[in-house]
py3Dmol code that shows the C-alpha trace and the ligand (Angstrom):
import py3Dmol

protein = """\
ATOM      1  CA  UNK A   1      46.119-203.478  52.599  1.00  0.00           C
ATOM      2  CA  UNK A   2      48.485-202.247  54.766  1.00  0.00           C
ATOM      3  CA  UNK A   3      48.127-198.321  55.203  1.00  0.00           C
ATOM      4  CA  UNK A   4      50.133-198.019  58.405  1.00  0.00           C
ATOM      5  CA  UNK A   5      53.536-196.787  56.242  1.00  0.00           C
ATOM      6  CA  UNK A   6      51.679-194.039  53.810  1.00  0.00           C
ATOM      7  CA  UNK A   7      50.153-193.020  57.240  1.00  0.00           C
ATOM      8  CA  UNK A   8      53.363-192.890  58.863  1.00  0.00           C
ATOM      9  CA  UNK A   9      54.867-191.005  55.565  1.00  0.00           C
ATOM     10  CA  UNK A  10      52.189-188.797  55.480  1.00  0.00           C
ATOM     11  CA  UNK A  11      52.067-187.359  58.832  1.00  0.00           C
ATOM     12  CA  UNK A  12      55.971-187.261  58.862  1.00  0.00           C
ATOM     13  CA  UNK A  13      56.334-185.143  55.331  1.00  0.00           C
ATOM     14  CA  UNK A  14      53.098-182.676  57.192  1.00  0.00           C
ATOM     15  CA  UNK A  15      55.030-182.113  60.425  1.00  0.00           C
ATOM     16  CA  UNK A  16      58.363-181.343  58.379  1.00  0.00           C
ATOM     17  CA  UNK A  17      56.767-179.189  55.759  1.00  0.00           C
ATOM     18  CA  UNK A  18      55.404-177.599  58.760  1.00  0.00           C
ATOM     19  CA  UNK A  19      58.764-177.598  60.431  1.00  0.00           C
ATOM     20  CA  UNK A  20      60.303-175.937  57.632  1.00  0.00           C
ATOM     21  CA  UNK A  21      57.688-173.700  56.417  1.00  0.00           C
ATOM     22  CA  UNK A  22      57.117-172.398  60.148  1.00  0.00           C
ATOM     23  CA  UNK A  23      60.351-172.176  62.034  1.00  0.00           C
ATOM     24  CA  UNK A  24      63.480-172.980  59.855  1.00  0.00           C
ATOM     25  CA  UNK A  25      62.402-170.480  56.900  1.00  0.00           C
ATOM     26  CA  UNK A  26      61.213-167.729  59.313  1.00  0.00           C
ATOM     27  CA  UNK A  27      64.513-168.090  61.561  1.00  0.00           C
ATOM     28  CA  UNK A  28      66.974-168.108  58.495  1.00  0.00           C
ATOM     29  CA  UNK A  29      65.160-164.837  56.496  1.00  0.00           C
ATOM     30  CA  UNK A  30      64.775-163.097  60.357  1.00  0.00           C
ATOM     31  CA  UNK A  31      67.175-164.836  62.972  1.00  0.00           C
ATOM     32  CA  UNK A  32      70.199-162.871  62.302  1.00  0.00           C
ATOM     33  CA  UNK A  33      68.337-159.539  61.616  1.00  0.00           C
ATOM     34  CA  UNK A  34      71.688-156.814  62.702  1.00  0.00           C
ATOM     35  CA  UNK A  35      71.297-153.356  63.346  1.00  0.00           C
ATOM     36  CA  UNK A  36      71.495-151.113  59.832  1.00  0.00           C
ATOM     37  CA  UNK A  37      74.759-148.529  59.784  1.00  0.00           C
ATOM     38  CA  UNK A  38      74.211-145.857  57.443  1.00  0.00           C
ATOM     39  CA  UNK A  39      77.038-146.168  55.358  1.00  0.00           C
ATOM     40  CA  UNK A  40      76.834-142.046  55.239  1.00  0.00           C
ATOM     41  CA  UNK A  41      76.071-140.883  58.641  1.00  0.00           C
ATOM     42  CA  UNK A  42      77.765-143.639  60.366  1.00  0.00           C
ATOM     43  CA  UNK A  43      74.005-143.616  62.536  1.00  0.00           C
ATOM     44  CA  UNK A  44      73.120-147.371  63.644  1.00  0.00           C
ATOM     45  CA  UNK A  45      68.969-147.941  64.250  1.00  0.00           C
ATOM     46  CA  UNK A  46      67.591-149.578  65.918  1.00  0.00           C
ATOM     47  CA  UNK A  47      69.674-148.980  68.981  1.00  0.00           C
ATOM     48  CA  UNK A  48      68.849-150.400  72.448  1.00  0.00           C
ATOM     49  CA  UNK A  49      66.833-147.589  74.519  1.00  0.00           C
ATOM     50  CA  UNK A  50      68.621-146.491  77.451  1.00  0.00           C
ATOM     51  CA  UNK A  51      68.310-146.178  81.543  1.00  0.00           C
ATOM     52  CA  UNK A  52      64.917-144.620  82.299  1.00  0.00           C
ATOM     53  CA  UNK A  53      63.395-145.350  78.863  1.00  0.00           C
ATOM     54  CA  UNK A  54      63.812-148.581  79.362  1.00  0.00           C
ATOM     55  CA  UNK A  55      62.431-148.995  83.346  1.00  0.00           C
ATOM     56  CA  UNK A  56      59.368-147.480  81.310  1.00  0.00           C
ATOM     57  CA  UNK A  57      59.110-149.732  78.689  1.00  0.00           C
ATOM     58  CA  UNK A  58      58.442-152.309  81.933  1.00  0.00           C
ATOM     59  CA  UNK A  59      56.167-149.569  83.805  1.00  0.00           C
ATOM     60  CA  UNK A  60      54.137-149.722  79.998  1.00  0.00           C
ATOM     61  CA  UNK A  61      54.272-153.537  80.175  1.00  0.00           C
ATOM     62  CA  UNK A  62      53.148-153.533  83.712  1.00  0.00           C
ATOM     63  CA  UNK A  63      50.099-151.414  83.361  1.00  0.00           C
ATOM     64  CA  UNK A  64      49.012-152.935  80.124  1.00  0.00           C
ATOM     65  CA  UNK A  65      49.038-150.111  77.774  1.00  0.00           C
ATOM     66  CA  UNK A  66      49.890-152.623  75.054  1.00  0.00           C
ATOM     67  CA  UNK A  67      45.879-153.137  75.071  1.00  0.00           C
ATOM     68  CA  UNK A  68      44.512-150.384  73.810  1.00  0.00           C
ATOM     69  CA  UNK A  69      47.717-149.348  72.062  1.00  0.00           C
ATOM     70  CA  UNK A  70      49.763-151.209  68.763  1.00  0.00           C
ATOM     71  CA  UNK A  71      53.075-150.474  68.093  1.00  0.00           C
ATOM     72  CA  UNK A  72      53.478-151.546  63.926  1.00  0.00           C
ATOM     73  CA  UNK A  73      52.422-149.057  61.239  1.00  0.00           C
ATOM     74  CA  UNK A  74      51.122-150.958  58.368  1.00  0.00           C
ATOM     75  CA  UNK A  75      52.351-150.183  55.051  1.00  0.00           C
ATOM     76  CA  UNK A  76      50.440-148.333  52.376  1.00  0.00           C
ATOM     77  CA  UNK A  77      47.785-149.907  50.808  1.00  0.00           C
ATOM     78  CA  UNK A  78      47.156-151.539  53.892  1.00  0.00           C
ATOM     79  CA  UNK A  79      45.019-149.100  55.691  1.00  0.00           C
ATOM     80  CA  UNK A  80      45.756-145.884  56.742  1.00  0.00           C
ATOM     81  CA  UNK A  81      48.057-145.469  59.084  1.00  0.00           C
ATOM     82  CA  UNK A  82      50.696-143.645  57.346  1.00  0.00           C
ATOM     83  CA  UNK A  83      47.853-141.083  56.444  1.00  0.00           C
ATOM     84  CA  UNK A  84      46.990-140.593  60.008  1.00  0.00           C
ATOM     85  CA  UNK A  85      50.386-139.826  60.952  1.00  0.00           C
ATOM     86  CA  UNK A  86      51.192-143.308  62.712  1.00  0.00           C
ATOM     87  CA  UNK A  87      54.388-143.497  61.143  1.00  0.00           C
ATOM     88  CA  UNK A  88      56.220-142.045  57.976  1.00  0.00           C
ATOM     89  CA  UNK A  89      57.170-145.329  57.290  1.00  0.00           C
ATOM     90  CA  UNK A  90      55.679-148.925  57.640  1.00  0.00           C
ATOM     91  CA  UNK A  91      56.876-150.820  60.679  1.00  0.00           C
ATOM     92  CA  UNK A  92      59.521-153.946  59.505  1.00  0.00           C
ATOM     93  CA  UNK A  93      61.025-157.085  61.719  1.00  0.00           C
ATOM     94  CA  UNK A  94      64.251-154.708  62.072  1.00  0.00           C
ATOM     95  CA  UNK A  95      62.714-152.185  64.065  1.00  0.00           C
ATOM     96  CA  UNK A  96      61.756-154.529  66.773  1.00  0.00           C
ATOM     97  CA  UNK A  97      65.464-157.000  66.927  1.00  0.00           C
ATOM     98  CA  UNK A  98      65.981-155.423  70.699  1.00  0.00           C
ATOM     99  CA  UNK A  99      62.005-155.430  71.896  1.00  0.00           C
ATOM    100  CA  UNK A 100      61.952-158.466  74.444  1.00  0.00           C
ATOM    101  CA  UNK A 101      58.706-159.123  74.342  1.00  0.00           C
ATOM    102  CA  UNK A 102      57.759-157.225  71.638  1.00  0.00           C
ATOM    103  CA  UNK A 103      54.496-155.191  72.316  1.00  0.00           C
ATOM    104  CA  UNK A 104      53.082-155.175  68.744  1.00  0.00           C
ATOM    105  CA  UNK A 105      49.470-155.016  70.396  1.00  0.00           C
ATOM    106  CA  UNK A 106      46.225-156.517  68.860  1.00  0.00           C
ATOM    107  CA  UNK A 107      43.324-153.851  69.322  1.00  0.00           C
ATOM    108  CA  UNK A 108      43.506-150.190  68.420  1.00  0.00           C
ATOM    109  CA  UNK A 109      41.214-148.896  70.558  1.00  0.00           C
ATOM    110  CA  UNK A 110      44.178-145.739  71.062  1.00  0.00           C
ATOM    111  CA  UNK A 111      46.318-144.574  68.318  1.00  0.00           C
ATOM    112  CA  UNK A 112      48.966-146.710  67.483  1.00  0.00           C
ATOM    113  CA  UNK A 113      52.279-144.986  69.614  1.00  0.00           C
ATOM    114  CA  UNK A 114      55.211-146.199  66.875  1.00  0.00           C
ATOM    115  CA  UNK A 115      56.335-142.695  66.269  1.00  0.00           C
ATOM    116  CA  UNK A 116      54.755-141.555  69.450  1.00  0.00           C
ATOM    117  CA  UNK A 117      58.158-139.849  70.492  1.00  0.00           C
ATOM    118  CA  UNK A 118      58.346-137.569  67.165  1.00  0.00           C
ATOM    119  CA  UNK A 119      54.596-136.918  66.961  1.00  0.00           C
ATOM    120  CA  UNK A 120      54.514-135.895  70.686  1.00  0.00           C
ATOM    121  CA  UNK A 121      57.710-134.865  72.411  1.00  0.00           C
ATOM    122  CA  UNK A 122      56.354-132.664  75.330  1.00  0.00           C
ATOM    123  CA  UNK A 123      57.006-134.135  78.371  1.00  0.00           C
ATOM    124  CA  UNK A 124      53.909-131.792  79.682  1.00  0.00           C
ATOM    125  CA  UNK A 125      51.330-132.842  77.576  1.00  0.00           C
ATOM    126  CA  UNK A 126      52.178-136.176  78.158  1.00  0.00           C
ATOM    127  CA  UNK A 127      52.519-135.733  81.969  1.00  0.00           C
ATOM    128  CA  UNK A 128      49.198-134.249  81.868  1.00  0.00           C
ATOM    129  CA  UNK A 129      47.591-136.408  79.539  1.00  0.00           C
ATOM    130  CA  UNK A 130      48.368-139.364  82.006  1.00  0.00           C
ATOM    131  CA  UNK A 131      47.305-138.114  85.034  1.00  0.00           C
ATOM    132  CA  UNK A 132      44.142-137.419  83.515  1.00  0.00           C
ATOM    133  CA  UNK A 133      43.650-137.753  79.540  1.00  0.00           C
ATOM    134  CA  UNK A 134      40.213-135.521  79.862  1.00  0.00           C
ATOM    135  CA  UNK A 135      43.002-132.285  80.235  1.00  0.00           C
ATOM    136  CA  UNK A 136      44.516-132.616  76.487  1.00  0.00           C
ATOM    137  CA  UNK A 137      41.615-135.218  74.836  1.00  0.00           C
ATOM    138  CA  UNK A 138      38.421-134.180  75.985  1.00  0.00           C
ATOM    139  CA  UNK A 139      35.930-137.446  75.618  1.00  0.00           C
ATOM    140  CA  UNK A 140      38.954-139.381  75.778  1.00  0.00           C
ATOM    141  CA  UNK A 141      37.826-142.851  77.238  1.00  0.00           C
ATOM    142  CA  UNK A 142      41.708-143.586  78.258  1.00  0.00           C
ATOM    143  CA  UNK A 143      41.784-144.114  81.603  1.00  0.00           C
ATOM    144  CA  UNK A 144      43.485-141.442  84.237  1.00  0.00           C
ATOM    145  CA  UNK A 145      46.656-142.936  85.661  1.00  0.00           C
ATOM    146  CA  UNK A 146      46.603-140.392  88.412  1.00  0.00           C
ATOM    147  CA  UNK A 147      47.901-143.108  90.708  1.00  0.00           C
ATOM    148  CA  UNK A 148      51.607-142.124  89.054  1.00  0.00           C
ATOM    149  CA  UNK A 149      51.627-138.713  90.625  1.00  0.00           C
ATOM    150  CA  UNK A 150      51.622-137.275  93.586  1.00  0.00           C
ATOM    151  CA  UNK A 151      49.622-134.704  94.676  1.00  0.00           C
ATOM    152  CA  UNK A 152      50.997-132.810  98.087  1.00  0.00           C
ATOM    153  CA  UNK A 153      51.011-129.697  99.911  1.00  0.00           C
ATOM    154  CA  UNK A 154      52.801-126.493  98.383  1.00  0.00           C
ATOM    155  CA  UNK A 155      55.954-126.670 100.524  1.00  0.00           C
ATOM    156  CA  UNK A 156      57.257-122.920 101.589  1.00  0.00           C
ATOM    157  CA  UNK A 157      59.740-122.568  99.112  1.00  0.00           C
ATOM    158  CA  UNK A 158      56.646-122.688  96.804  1.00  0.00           C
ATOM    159  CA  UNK A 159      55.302-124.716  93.761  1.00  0.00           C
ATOM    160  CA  UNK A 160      58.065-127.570  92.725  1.00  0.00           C
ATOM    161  CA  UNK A 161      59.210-126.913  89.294  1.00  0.00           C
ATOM    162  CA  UNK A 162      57.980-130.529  87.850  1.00  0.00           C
ATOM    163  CA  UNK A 163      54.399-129.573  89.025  1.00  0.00           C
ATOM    164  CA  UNK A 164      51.679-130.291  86.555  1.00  0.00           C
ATOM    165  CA  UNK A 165      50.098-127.218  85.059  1.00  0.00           C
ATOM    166  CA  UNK A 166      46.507-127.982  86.255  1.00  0.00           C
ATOM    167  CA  UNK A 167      44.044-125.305  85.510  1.00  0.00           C
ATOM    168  CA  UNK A 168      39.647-125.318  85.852  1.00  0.00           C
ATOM    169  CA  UNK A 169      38.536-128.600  87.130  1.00  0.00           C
ATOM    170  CA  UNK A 170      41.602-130.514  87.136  1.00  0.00           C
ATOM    171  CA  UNK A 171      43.244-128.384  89.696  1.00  0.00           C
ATOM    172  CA  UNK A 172      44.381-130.340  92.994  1.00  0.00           C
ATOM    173  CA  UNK A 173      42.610-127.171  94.759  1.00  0.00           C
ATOM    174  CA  UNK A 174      44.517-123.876  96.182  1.00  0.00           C
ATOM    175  CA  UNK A 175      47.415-125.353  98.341  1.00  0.00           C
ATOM    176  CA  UNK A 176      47.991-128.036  96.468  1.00  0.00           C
ATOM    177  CA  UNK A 177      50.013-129.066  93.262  1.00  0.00           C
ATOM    178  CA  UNK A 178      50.379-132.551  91.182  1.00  0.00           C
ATOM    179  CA  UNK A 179      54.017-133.949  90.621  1.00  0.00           C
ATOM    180  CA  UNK A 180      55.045-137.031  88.702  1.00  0.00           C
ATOM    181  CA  UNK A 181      56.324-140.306  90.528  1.00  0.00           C
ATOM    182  CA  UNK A 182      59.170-141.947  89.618  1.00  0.00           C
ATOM    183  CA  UNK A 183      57.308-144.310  87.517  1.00  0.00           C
ATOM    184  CA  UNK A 184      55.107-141.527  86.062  1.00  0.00           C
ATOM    185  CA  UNK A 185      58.781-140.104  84.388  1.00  0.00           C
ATOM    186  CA  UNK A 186      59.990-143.547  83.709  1.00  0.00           C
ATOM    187  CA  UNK A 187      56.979-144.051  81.353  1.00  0.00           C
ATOM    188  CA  UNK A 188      57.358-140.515  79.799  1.00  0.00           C
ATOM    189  CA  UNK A 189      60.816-141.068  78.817  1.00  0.00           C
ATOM    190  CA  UNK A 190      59.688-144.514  77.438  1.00  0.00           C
ATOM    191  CA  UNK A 191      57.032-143.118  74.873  1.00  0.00           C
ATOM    192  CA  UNK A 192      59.573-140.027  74.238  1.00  0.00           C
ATOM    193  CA  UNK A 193      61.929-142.894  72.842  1.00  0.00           C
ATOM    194  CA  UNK A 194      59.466-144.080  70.457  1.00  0.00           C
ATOM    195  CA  UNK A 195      60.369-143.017  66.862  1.00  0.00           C
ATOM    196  CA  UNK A 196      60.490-144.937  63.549  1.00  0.00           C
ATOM    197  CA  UNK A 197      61.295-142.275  61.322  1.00  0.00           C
ATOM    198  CA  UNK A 198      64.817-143.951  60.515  1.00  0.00           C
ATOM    199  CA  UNK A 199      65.045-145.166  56.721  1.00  0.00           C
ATOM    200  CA  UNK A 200      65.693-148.812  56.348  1.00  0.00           C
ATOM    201  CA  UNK A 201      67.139-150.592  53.023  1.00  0.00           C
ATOM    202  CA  UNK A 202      63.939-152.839  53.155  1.00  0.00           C
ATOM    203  CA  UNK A 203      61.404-149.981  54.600  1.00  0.00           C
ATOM    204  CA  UNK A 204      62.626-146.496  52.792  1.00  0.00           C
ATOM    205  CA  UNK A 205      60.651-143.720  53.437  1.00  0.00           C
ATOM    206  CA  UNK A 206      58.269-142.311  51.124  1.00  0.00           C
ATOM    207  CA  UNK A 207      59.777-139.414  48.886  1.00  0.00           C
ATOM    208  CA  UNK A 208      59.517-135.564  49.071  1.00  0.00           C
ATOM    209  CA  UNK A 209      56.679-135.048  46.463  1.00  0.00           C
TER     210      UNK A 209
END
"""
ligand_1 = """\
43
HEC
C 41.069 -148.363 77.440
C 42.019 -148.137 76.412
C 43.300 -147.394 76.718
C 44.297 -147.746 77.611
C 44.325 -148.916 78.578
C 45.354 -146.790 77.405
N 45.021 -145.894 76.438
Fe 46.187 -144.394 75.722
N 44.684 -143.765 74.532
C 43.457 -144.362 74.426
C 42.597 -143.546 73.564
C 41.157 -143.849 73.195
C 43.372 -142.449 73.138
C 42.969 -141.268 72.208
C 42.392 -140.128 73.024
C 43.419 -139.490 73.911
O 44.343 -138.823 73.416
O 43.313 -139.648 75.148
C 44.686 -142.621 73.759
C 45.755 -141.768 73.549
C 47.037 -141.991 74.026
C 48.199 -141.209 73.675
C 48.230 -140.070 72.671
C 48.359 -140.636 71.286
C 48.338 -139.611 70.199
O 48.580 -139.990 69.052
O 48.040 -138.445 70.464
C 49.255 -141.702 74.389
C 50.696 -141.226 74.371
C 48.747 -142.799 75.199
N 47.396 -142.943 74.948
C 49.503 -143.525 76.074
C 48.989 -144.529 76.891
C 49.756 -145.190 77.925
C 51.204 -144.913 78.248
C 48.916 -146.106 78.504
C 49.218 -147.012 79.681
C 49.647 -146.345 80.891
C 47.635 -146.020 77.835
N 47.715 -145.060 76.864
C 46.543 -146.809 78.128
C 43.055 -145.542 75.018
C 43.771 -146.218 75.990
"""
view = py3Dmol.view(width=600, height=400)
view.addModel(protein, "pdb")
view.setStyle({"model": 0}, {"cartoon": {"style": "trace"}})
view.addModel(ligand_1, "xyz")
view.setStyle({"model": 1}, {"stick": {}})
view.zoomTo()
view.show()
């Protein structure tokens, strides 16, 4: 007998289950994902993050914090990273709609940086933290980015007002002081611009007990 048509059939139906199951259903539940509007604040999330944020988002790309670091809270009941403060709210397909690529991260070897922006908004702990991460997180095994600062001679109009607060061991020595590069502040205002906190129809966030 024959089998070459049931073969044919066969392989044919697999691909366009596959088809359908894979990219058609995906693209017509997510493709069109908009923006929310809160019909009472008139506030729109996500919203594209602006100038500097967004040269940081590259300098994060670049230097391949992505990692160590995830960026999707899972909800509850799958693990527990709403207990350790991740994220008040699980992460949904809304949240990323103007992430290109979208750095969702696969290992956890740092604390996933979602809500990074609301659980940390000092710009000097995290310009300290980066130059070296021993400062704030002692046994930290991040590595020290210390190649995004400067570190230069006290001019005579004395210390520059953006100079790291260094103190013990992690001085740059009399004379000296520690400033952030361009980059450095570009990657500052990146993680500052990380929050999740916004409710969203499909991801509402947990209720005042
Ligand atoms: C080798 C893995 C590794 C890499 C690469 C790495 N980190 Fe980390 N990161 C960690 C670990 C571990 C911690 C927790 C200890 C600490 O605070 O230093 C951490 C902590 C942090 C925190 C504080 C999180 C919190 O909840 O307090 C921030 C912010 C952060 N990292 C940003 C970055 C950025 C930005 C980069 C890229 C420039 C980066 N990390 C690269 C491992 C890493």
């Amino acid at each position: 007998m024959n089998y070459g048509p049931l073969l044919f059939l066969g392989i044919l139906f697999t691909l366009a289950g596959s088809w359908f199951g894979l990219v058609l259903m995906p693209n017509r539940q997510l493709g069109d994902l908009q923006p929310h509007v809160n019909t009472n604040t008139a506030a729109i999330y996500p919203q594209p993050i602006p100038g500097e944020a967004a040269q940081g988002r590259e300098v994060y790309r670049s230097l391949g914090c992505n990692y160590c670091h995830t960026q999707q809270v899972r909800p509850d009941g799958f693990g527990s990273d709403i207990q350790r403060g991740w994220g008040k709210r699980r992460s949904v397909a809304r949240d990323y709609i103007y992430q290109k690529p979208v750095m969702l991260g696969s290992s956890r070897t740092g604390p996933d940086l979602t809500n990074i922006g609301e659980r940390q908004p000092s710009y000097d702990w995290h310009f300290t933290h980066l130059y070296n991460p021993q400062t704030t997180s002692k046994g930290s095994i991040m590595p020290s980015y210390a190649y995004l600062f400067d570190v230069r001679k006290i001019g005579y109009g004395g210390a520059s007002t953006n100079a790291l607060k260094l103190s013990g061991d992690f001085s740059p020595g009399p004379g000296f002081e520690v400033v952030p590069k361009p980059e450095a502040v570009q990657l500052v205002e990146y993680l500052r611009s990380l929050k999740s906190s916004v409710e969203l129809p499909e991801a509402p966030l947990p209720k005042a007990e």
